[in-house]
N, C-alpha and C positions, 0 to 999 in steps of 0.2 A: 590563421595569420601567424607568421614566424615573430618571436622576441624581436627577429633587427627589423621587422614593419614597423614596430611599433613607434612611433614618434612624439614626445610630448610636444606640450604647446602651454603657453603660459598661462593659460586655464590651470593647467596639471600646476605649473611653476607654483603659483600663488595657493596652492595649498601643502605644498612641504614643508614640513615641520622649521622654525625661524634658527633652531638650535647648529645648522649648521651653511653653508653658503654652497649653492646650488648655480650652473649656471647649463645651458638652454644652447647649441649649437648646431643647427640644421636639424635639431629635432633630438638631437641626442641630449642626454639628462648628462652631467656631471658633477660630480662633489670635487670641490674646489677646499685643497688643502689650504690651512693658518700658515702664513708666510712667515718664514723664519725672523731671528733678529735682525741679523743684517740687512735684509728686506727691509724691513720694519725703519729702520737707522735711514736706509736711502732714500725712502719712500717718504719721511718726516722732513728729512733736507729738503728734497726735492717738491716735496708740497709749500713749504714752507716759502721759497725761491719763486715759486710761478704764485702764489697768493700774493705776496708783496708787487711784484712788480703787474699783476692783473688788478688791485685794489688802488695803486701809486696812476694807474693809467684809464681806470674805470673802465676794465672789458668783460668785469663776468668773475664769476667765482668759481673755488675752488672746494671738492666734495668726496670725501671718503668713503670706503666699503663700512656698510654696507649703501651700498644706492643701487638701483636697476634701473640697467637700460636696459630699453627693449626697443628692439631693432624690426623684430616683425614677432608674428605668434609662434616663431621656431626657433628665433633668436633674442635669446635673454641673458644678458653677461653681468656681471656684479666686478668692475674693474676697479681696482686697487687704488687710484686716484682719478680725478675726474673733472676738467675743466667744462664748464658751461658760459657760452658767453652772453653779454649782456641781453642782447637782442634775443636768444634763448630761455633763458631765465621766466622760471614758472616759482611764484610763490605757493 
């Protein structure tokens, strides 16, 4: 079996080390660099802005990396900000 056969799966996911953020895309493994500042700045706004007005209208919350989703066993993304809505929401 060649290296590009090989495909992880969130089996594999759920045991790499917590120390850095790992995400899962058709089977491909990748390390997901720390987003800069300005990132970081837009991403505060912008969370900030859909929490108020998702807390003001009761649709569901607002959820920061790290969180996974998992989409299937090949696909696992760790996205930067993260709305869930009410009717989703898993305590």
């Amino acid at each position: 079996m060649k290296q590009a056969d090989i495909k992880f799966t969130y089996n594999d996911y759920v045991k790499l080390p917590d120390d850095k953020r790992y995400e899962i895309v058709e089977g491909e493994l990748y390390l997901v660099p720390a987003p800069d500042l300005r990132h970081q700045r837009i991403l505060r706004k912008l969370g900030t802005m859909i929490s108020i007005h998702a807390e003001r209208n009761h649709l569901g919350e607002v959820f920061y990396a790290p969180c996974d989703v998992v989409f299937s066993e090949i696909n696992v993304v760790q996205p930067d900000l993260l709305f869930v809505s009410g009717a989703r929401t898993v305590s």
